[in-house]
C-alpha positions in Angstrom: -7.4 27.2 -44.9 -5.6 28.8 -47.6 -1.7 27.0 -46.6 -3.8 24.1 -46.3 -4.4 24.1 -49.5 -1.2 25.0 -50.1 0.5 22.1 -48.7 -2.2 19.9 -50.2 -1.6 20.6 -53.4 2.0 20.4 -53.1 2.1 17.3 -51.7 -0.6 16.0 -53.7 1.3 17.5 -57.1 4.7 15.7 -55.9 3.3 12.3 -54.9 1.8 12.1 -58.5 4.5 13.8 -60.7 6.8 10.9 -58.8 4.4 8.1 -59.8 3.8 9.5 -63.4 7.5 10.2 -63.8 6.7 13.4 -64.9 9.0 15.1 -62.6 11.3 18.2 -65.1 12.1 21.7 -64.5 9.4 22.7 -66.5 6.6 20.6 -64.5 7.9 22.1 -61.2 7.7 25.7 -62.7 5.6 28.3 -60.6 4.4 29.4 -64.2 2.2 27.1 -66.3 0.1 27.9 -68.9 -3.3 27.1 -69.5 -3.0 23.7 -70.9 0.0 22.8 -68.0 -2.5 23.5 -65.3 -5.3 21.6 -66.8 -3.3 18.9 -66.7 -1.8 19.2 -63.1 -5.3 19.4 -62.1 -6.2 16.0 -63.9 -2.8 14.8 -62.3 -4.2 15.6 -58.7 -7.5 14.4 -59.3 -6.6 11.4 -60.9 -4.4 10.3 -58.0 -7.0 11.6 -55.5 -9.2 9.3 -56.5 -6.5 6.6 -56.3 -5.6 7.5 -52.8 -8.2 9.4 -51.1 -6.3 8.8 -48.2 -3.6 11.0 -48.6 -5.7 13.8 -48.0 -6.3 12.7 -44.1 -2.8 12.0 -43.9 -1.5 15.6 -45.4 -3.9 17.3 -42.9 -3.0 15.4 -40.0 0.8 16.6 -41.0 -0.3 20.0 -41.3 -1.5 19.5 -37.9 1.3 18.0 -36.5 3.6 20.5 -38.0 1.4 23.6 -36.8 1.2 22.2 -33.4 5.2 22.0 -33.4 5.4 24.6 -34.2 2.8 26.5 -32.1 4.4 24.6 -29.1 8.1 26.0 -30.2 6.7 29.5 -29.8 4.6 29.2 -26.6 7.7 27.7 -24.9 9.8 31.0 -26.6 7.0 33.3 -25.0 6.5 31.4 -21.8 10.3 32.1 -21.0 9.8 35.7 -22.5 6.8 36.6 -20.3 8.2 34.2 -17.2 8.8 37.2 -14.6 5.0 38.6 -15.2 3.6 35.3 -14.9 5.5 34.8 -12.2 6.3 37.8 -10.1 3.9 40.6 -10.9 3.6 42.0 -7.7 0.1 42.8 -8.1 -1.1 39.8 -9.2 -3.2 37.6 -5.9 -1.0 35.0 -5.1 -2.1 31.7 -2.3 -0.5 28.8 -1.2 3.3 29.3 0.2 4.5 32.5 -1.2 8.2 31.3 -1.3 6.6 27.7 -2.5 9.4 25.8 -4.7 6.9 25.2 -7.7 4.5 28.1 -8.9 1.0 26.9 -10.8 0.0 30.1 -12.9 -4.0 29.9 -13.4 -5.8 31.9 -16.3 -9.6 32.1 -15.1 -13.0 33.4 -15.3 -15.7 33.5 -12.8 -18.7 32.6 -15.4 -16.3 29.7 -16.9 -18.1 26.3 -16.0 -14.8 24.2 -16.5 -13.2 27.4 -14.1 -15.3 26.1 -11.9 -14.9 22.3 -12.1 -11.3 22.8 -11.8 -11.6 25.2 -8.9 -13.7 22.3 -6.7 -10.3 20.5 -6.1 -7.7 23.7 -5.5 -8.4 24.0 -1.9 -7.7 20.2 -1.2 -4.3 20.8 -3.8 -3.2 23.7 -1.5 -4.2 21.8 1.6 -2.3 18.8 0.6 0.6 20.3 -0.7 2.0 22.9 1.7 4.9 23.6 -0.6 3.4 24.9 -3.5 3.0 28.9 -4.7 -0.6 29.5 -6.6 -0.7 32.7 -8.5 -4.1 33.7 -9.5 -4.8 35.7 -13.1 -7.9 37.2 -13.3 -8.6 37.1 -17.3 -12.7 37.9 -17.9 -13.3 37.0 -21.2 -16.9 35.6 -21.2 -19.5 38.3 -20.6 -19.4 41.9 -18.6 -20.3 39.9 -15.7 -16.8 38.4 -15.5 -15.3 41.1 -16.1 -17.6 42.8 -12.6 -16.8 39.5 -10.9 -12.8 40.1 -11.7 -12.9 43.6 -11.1 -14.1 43.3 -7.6 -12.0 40.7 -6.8 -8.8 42.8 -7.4 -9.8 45.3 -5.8 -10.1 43.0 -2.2 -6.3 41.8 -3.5 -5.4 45.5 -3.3 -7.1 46.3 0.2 -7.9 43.3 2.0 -5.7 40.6 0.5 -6.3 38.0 3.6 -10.0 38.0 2.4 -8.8 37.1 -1.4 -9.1 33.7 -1.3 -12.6 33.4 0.8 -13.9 35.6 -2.0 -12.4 34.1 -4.9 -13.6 30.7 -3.5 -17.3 32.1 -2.9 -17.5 33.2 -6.8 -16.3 30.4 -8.3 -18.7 28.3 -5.7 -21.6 30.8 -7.2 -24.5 30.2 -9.4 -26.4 31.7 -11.2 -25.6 35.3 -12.4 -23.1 38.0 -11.2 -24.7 40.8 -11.2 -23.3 43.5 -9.0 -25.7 43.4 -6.6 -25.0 39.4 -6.0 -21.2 40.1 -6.0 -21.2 42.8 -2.8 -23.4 40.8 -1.4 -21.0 37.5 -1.5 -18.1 40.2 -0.9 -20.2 41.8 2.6 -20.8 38.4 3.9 -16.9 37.8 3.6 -16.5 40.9 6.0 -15.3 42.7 2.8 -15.4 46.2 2.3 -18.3 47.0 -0.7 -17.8 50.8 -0.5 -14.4 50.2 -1.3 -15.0 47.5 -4.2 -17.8 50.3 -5.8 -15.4 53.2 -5.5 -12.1 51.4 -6.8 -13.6 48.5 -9.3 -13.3 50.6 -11.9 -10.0 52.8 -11.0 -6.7 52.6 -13.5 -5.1 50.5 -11.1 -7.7 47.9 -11.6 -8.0 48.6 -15.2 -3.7 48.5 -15.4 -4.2 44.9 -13.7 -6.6 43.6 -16.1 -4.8 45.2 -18.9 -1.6 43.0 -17.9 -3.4 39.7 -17.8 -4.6 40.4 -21.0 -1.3 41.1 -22.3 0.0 38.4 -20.9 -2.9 36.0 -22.7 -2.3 37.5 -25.9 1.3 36.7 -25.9 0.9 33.0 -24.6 -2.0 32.5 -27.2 -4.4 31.9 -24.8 -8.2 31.8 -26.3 -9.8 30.3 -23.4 -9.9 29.3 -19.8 -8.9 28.2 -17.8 -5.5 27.6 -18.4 -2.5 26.7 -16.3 1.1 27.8 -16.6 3.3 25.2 -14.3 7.2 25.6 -14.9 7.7 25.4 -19.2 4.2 23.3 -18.8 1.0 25.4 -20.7 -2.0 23.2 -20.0 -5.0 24.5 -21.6 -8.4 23.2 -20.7 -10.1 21.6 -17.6 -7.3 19.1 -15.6 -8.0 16.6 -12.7 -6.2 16.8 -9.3 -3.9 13.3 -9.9 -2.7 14.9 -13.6 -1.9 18.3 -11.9 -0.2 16.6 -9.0 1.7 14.2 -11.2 2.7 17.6 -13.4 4.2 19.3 -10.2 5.9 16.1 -9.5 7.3 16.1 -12.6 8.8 19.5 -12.0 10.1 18.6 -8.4 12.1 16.0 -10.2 13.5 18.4 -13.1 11.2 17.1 -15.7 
């Protein structure tokens, strides 16, 4: 708020000292005096009233020049944090493993747009038997997600053929996640719940949760789900043809 107000009044104070032709060192002087700053302010307020509309158009530039920038340094950190996203070896991964374009997902289990996104992955996968699909489990919305998340790197870590049938039953779940619902999706999976009780809360676990948060927190991320596809960080829910068109994109060098 505050540089808004910054660049408002700026802009704002150099649009009217133009107009005015009021423009001299001392006007421009970070030090006025009482009297010099009564008058800017009836300077600004006069040619507010004038051109109201300069105020949508100096915040849609701060926008734009926020999101520039804000885009300039997501692409800096996306190459920076590349190999994690990419190749963390203890990170699920589906799809072809030695696919020739990787789609990075962000997600949570008790994220409703997670979800909606999720119902067309299987057919993406199907569909495309060339692509790599790394999964990063990021539980941000309630204890239950982080339970949900937990167990699920824990059947990575011991049964990692039974991954994907479990992610695919939480994200197909509703209602809550408690743990009792979770081992029981997990035991009709053939999963082992011993296992997920003794281990969901282990360092290992905690070390792989601890990375995708990392990871978030260096590519900005504030909610999910979001995907990573080449220098592509596409935040929010997506449709199968946009994704599709994205990766084709990327086949192409784009």
């Amino acid at each position: 708020m505050i540089s808004l107000i910054r660049f408002l009044v700026g802009l704002i104070f150099v649009c009217a000292t133009f107009e005015t032709g009021n423009i001299n060192a001392q006007s421009l002087s970070p030090s006025l005096s009482s009297d010099q700053v009564q008058e800017v302010e009836g300077i600004i307020s006069n040619y507010l009233r004038k051109n109201p509309e300069i105020i949508v158009e100096a915040i849609e530039a701060l926008r734009s020049r926020e999101k520039h920038n804000e885009d300039i340094r997501r692409k800096h950190n996306l190459l920076k944090a590349r190999q994690k996203l990419l190749h963390d070896e203890e990170s699920p991964v589906g799809g072809n493993q030695n696919g020739d374009v990787t789609v990075v997902e962000f997600f949570d289990y008790r994220c409703g747009f997670c979800k909606k996104v999720f119902s067309f992955i299987p057919t993406l996968l199907k569909q495309d038997p060339n692509l790599r699909f790394v999964f990063k489990e990021l539980p941000i919305l309630s204890p239950e997600s982080e339970m949900a998340a937990r167990a699920a790197l824990v059947v990575w870590k011991f049964q990692k053929k039974k991954y994907f049938p479990f992610h695919k039953a939480l994200m197909e779940s509703r209602g809550n996640l408690s743990e009792l619902h979770i081992l029981s999706i997990a035991e009709k999976q053939g999963i082992n719940t011993t296992r997920i009780r003794e281990k969901m809360h282990s360092i290992e676990v905690n070390k792989m949760l601890s990375k995708n948060h990392e990871l978030a927190r260096i590519l900005e991320i504030r909610g999910t789900p979001v995907f990573v596809i080449g220098d592509k960080f596409i935040p929010g829910a997506i449709d199968l043809p946009s994704i599709k068109n994205i990766i084709s994109e990327i086949r192409k060098g784009g």
